[in-house]
ROLUM-889613 format. One record per residue (C-alpha): residue number from 1; residue in one letter; x, y, z. Coordinates in steps of 0.05 Angstrom, whole numbers, plus 5000, padded with zeros to 4 digits. Layout:
<nodes>
NUM,A,X,Y,Z
...
</nodes>
This chain:
<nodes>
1,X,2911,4244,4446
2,X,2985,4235,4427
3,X,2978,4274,4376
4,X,2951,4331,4425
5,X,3006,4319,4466
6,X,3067,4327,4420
7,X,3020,4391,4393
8,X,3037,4424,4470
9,X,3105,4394,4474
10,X,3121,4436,4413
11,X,3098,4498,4438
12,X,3141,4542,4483
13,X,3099,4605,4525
14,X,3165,4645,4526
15,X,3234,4636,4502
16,X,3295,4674,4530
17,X,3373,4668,4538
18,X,3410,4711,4599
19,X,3468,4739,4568
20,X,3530,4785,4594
21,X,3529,4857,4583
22,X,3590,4880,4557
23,X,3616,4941,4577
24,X,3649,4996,4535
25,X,3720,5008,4531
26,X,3704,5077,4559
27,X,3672,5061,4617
28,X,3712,5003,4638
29,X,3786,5025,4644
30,X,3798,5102,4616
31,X,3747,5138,4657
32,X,3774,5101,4722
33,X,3847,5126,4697
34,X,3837,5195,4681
35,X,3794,5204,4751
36,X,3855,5170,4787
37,X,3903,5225,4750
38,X,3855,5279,4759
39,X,3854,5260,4835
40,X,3926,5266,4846
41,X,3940,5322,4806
42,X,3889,5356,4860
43,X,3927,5323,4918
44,X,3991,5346,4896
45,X,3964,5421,4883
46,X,3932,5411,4951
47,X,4004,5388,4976
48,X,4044,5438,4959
49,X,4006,5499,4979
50,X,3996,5466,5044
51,X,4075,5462,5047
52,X,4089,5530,5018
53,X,4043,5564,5068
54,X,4069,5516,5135
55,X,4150,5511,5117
56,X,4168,5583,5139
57,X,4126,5582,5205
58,X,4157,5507,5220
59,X,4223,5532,5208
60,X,4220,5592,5246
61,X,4182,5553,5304
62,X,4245,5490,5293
63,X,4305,5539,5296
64,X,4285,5596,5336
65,X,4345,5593,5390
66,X,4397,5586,5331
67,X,4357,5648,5292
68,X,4361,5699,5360
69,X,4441,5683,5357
70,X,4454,5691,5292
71,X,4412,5760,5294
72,X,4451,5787,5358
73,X,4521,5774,5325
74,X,4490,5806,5262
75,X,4473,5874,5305
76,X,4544,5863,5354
77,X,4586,5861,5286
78,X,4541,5916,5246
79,X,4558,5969,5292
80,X,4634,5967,5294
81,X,4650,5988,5219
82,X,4730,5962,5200
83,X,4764,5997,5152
84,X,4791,5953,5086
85,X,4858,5940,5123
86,X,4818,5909,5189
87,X,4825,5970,5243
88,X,4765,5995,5271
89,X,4735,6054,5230
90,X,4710,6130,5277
91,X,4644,6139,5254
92,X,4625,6204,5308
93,X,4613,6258,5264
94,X,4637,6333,5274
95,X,4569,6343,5305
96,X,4578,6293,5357
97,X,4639,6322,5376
98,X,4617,6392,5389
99,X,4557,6364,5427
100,X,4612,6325,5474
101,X,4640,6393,5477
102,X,4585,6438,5504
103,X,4587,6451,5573
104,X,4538,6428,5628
105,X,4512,6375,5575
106,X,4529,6321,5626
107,X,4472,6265,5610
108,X,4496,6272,5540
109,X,4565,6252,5561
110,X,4550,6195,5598
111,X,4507,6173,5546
112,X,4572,6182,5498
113,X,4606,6146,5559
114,X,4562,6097,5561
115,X,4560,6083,5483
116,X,4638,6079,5483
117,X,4632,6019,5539
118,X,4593,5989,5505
119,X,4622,5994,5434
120,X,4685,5973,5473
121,X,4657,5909,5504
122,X,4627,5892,5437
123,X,4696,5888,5404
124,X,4719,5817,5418
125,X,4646,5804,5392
126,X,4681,5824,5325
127,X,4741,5786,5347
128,X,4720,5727,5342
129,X,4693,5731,5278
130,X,4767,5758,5250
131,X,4788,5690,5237
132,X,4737,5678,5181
133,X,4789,5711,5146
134,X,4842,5656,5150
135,X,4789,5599,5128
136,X,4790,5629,5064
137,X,4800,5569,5006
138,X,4876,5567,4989
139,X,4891,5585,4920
140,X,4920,5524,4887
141,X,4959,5536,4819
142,X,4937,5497,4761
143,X,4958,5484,4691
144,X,4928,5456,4632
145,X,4973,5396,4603
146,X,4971,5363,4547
147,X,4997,5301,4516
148,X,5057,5329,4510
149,X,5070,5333,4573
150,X,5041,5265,4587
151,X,5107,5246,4533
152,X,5151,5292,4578
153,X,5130,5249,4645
154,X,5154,5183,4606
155,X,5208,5206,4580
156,X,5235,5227,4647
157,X,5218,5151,4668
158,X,5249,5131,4609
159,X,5313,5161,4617
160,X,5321,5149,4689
161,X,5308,5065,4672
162,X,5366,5077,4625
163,X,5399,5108,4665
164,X,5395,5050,4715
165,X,5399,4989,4664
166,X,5474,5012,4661
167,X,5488,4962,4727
168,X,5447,4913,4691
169,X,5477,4857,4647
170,X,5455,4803,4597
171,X,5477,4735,4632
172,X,5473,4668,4592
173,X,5485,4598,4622
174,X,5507,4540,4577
175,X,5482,4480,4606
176,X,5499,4412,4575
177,X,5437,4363,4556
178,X,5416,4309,4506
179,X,5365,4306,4458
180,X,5309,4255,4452
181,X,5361,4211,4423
182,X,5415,4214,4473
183,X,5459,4267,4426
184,X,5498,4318,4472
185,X,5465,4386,4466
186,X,5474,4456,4487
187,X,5419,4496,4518
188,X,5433,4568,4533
189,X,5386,4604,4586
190,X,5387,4676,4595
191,X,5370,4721,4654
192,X,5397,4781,4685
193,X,5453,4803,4735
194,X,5462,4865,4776
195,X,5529,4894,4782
196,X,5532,4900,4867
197,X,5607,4910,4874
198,X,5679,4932,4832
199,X,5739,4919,4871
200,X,5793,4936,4826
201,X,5798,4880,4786
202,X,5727,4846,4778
203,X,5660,4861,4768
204,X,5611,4818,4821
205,X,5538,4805,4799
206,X,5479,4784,4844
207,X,5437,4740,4797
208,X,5380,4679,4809
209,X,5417,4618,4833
210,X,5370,4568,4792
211,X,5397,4593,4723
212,X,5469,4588,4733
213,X,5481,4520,4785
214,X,5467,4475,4734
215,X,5510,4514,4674
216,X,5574,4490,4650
217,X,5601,4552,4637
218,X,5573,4625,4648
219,X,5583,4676,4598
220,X,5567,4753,4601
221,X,5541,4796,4548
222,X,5577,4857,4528
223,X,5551,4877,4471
224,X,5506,4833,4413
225,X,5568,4804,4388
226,X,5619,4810,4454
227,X,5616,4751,4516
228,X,5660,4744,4570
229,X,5664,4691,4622
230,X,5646,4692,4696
231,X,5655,4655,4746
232,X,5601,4625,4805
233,X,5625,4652,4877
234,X,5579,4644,4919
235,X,5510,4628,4931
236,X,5447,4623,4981
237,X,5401,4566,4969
238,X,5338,4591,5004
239,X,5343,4663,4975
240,X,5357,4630,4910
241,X,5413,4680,4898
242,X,5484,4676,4875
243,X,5546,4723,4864
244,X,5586,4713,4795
245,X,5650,4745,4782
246,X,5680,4779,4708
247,X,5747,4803,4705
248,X,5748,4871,4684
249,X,5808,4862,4640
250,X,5761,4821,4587
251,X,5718,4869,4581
252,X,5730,4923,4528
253,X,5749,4993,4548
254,X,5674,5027,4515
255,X,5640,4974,4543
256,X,5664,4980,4612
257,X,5663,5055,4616
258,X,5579,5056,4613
259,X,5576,4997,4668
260,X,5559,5027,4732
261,X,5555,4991,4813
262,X,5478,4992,4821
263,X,5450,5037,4881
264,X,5414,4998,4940
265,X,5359,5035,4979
266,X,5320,5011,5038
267,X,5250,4978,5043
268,X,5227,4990,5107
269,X,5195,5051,5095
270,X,5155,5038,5027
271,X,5089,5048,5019
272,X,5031,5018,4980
273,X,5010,5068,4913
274,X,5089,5080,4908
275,X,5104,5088,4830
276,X,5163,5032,4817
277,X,5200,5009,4756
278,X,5223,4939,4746
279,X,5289,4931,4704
280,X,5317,4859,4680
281,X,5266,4815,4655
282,X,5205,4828,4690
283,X,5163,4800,4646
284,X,5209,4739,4628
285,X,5244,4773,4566
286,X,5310,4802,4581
287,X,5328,4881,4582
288,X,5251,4888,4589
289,X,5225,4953,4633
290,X,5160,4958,4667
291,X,5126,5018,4710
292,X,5070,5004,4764
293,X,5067,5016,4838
294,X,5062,4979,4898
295,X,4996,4945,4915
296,X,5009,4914,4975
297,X,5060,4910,5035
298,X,5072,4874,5109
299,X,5073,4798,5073
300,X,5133,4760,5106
301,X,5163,4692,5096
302,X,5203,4653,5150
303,X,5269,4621,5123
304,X,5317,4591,5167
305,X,5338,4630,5227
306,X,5312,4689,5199
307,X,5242,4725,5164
308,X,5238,4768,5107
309,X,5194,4821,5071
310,X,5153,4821,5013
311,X,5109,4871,4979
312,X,5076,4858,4916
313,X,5070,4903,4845
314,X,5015,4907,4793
315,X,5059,4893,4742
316,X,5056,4826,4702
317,X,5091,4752,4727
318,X,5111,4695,4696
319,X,5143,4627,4703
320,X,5216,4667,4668
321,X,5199,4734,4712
322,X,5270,4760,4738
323,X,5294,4827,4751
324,X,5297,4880,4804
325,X,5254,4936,4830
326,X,5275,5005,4834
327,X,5250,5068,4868
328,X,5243,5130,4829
329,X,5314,5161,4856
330,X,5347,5100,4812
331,X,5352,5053,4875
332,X,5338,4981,4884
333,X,5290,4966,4937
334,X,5266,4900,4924
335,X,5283,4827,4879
336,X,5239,4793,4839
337,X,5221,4731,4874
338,X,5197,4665,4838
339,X,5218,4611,4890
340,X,5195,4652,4960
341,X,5114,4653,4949
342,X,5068,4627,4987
343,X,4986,4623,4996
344,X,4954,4683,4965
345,X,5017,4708,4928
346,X,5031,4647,4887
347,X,4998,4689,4828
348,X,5026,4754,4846
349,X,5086,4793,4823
350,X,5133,4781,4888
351,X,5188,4823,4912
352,X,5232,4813,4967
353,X,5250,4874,5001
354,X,5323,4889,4998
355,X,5338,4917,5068
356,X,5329,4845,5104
357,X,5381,4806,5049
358,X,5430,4857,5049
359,X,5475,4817,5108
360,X,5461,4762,5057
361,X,5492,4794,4994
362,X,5545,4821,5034
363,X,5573,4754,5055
364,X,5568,4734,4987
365,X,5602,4781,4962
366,X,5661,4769,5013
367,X,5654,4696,5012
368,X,5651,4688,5091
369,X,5617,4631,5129
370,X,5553,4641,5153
371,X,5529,4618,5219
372,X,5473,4563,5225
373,X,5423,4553,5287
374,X,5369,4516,5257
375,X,5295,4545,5280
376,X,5246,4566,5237
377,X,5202,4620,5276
378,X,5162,4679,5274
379,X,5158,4747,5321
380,X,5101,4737,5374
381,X,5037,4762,5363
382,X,5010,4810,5418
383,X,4962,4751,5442
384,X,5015,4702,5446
385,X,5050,4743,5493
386,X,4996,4752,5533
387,X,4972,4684,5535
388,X,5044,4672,5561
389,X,5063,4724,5604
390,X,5128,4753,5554
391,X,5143,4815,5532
392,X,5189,4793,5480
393,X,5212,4738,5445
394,X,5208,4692,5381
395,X,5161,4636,5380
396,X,5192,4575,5348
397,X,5143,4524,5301
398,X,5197,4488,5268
399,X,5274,4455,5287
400,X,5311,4418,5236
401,X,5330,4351,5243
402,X,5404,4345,5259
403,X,5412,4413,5262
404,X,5452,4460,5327
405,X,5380,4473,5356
406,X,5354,4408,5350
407,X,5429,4378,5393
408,X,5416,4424,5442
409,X,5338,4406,5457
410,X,5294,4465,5434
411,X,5228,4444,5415
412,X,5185,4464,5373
413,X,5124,4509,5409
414,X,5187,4543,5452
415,X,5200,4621,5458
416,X,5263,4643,5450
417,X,5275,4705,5496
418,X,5348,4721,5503
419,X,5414,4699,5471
420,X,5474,4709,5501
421,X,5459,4779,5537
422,X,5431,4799,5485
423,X,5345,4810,5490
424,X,5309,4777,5431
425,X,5253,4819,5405
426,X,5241,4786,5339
427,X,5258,4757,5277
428,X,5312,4809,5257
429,X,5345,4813,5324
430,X,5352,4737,5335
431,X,5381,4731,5265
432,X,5434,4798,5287
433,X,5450,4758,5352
434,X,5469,4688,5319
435,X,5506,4723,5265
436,X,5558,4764,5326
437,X,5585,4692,5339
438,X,5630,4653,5296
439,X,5610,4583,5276
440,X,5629,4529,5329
441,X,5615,4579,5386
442,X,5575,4562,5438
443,X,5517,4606,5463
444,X,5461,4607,5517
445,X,5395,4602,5496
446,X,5345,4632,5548
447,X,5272,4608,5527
448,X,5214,4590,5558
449,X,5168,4523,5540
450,X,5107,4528,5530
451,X,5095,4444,5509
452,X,5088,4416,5582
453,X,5040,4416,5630
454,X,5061,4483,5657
455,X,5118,4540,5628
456,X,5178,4545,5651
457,X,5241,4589,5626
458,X,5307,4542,5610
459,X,5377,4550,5593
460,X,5404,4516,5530
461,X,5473,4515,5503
462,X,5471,4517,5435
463,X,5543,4499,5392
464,X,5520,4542,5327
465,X,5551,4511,5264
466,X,5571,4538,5192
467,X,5511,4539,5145
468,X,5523,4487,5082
469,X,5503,4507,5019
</nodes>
């Protein structure tokens, strides 16, 4: 019986496997493909009939005010012909004219009548479109140029800076040292000075104050092989500025006939994309030019009893940057600044603006006293002065220890309205009222207080003092 049973156990009615069909290439993915492309070729036949055949109608249907007015000008303007030279053209014929003439032809007059009235009341209808004529384009004259006249352009620069340069002057500063082992040495550091003033008998230069104060003698450079010695008038700390002196009578005759007094200009007025040229050592090597423009303008700085200008240039700055900025009529409008920078500008190529130190070289140059208050401040903001109730007036954030201000009691946070009779509207006219006075003079403050629990407007005598260098 086993053997029986393995006999059925071996045998298998029907034997089949389920597979997968697999489905051609064909079927699967190209015929799907080109019925989707086949399918919007169709909608996009279908499209643009249906757009060709429905635009005009939708136009027409959109704009149909705007198309009745521009067809009644159209007929107004077609039936008053103008002649070339604008006058209105007759166009009644000979034929017309004998018809006007035949007797008892009355309707046909007032027809004519009529026609003339209304040709008449039609004519400012042509009127107004007269000044078409004006809008033409203007005709702007052009030229072709070509590197040569790209030369031409810098050689005009050129010359100018040259030009210029002649009030500029090689200045070298001896200053005494020691070596790594204690040996007394010389080190020489060269910059650049502006010739500002000739008064018969010297030559005065404006140069940087931090590369002469420490020299032991200052020479000036004629010529490669020609120095002369100058002497260190007069100087102002904050603007890091100082006036040398050279007596004339050193320097040789050619020399000193192709030095000129430099031209100053004003900066009030400059703009940002003005084309400059720096002269000096702009780019920390002396007698070095560069040409750029003005990139930016309305950046001040508040020095003591008084705020200046900055604007900045595109041209390259260094730790040795030095120099002056000219305009392109040959006039210096600005220093280069490397002490007076501040926040965003520390990287920048600075320039004071030479209108606000003017007074400053001035006194230099005449070696008078300056007066000394002792505020650092700023002009008032337009929400300041409404927060306070002031029209005018300089806010003060700083007062220097020991200094005129700080004797007489101002405080810092106070607004300084009046000095003297004299209205304070900002930085510039509280630094014109303090100079008027001589030092030791003593002047009425008007200002009001803003630090206590409510303002109030107080009289201070102030005893202004000479400034120390």
């Amino acid at each position: 019986m086993s053997d029986k049973f393995n006999e059925n156990k071996d045998f298998v009615f029907i034997k089949e496997q389920i597979r997968p069909r697999k489905r051609r290439f064909v079927n699967k993915f190209l015929l799907p493909f080109l019925t989707m492309v086949f399918m919007a070729v169709v909608f996009g036949l279908v499209a643009a009939v249906t757009f060709c055949i429905a635009e005009p109608r939708l136009y027409k249907l959109l704009h149909k005010e705007e198309l009745n007015t521009n067809k009644n000008t159209v007929q107004a303007t077609t039936k008053i012909p103008y002649k070339n030279n604008g006058e209105i053209e007759d166009t009644n014929d000979e034929s017309d004219d004998n018809d006007k003439q035949k007797p008892g032809n009355i309707r046909e007059d007032e027809d004519d009548n009529k026609n003339q009235t209304e040709d008449t009341n039609k004519v400012p209808v042509q009127e107004e479109s007269e000044p078409k004529e004006e809008l033409q384009p203007l005709m702007v004259e052009t030229f072709d140029a070509d590197i040569k006249d790209y030369i031409a352009i810098y050689n005009d620069l050129k010359r100018l800076s040259y030009e210029t340069a002649k009030s500029i002057l090689t200045v070298s500063s001896i200053i005494q040292g020691k070596d790594w082992f204690g040996n007394p040495i010389e080190k020489m550091i060269n910059t650049t000075g502006v010739v500002v003033e000739n008064d018969g008998s010297r030559l005065k230069l404006l140069v940087s104050l931090d590369r002469v104060k420490d020299a032991s003698s200052i020479k000036i450079m004629i010529n490669e092989l020609s120095y002369v010695d100058a002497d260190l008038l007069d100087y102002e700390t904050e603007l890091n500025l100082a006036v040398i002196a050279v007596n004339i009578a050193d320097i040789p005759v050619k020399a000193y006939e192709n030095i000129t007094v430099a031209s100053f200009g004003e900066s009030y007025s400059l703009t940002t994309g003005s084309p400059i040229i720096a002269l000096g050592n702009p780019n920390g090597y002396t007698s070095s030019i560069d040409i750029g423009i003005i990139t930016s303008k309305g950046s001040t700085i508040s020095i003591t009893d008084n705020e200046l200008d900055l604007f900045h240039t595109n041209m390259s700055f260094n730790n040795e940057s030095d120099g002056v900025i000219v305009n392109l009529e040959g006039e210096i409008i600005g220093l280069i600044t490397r002490t007076l920078k501040k926040g965003l500008n520390k990287e920048l190529s600075t320039v004071i603006g030479i209108s606000k130190i003017k007074p400053y070289i001035d006194r230099m140059l005449s070696q008078t006293s300056r007066v000394y208050c002792g505020v650092i401040a700023e002009n008032l903001p337009q929400t300041v002065k409404k927060e306070y109730d002031v029209t005018n007036g300089v806010y003060v954030y700083e007062v220097i220890k020991d200094s005129p201000a700080f004797t007489a009691g101002l405080m810092s946070g106070d607004i300084i309205l009046a000095i003297g009779e004299r209205t304070i509207f900002n930085m510039n006219s509280f630094y014109s009222a303090i100079s008027e006075y001589e030092p030791g003079t003593e002047v009425t403050f008007i200002i009001k207080r803003t630090s206590g629990s409510e303002d109030k407007e107080l009289e201070l005598k102030v005893i202004l003092a000479e400034k120390q260098k």
